[in-house]
C-alpha positions in Angstrom: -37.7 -0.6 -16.3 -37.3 -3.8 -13.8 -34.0 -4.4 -14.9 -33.0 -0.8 -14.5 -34.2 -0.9 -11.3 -32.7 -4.0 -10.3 -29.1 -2.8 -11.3 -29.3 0.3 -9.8 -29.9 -1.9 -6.4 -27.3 -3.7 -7.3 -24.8 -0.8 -7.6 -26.2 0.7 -4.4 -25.8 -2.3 -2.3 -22.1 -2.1 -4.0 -21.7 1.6 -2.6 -23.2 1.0 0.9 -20.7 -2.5 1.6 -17.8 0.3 -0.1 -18.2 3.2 2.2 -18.7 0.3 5.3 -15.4 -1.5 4.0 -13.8 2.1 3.5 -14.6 3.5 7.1 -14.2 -0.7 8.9 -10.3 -0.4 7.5 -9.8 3.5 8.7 -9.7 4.3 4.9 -11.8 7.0 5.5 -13.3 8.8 8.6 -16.9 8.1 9.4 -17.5 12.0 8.8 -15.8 12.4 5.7 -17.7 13.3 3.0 -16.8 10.5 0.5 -17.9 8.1 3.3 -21.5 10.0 3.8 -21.7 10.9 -0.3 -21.3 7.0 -0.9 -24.1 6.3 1.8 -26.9 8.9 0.1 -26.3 7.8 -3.2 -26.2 3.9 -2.1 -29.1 4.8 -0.2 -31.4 6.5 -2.8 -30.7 3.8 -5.1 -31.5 0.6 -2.9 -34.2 2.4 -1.3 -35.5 3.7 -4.9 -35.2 -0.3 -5.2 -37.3 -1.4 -2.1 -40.1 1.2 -2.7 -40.5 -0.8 -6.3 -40.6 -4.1 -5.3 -42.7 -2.8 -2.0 -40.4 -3.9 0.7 -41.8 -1.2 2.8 -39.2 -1.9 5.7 -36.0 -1.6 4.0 -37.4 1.6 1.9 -37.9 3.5 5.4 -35.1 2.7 6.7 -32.8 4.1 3.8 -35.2 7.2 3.9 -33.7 7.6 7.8 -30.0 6.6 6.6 -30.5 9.2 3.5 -32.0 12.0 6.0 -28.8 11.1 8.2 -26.0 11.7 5.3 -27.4 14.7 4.2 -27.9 16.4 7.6 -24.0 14.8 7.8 -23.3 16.3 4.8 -24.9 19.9 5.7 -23.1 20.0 9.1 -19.5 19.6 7.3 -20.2 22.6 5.1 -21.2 24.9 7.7 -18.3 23.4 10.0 -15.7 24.1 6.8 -14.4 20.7 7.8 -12.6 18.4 4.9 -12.5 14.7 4.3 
């Protein structure tokens, strides 16, 4: 379980430093929803990550930034927007 754990941390630090890089270099728009899709899911899995090894800290504060993609992620669909 520990290593599935770890490499699922892994892969969501990977995802968080992508949709940072992809939004830094205009890539993307910081309301798109690849940009917010790329932060839940990097967030879930580092914070899934941080709960495990009890880093208390750093698994509330990708409970907030998971709570802020989705609500992101809610307001596009009932603006219609695209990105």
């Amino acid at each position: 379980m520990k290593i599935i754990i770890d490499i699922g941390g892994w892969i969501g630090a990977v995802m968080l430093l992508l949709a940072y890089f992809l939004v830094s270099s205009k890539r993307v728009g910081g309301t798109s929803t690849r940009y917010q899709s790329l932060n839940v899911v990097g967030s879930v899995l580092v914070g899934t990550n941080a709960f495990y090894y009890s880093a208390l800290p750093s698994f509330g504060i990708n409970v907030v930034w998971i709570g802020i993609g989705i609500t992101a992620l809610a307001s596009r669909r009932k603006g219609g927007s695209r990105g």
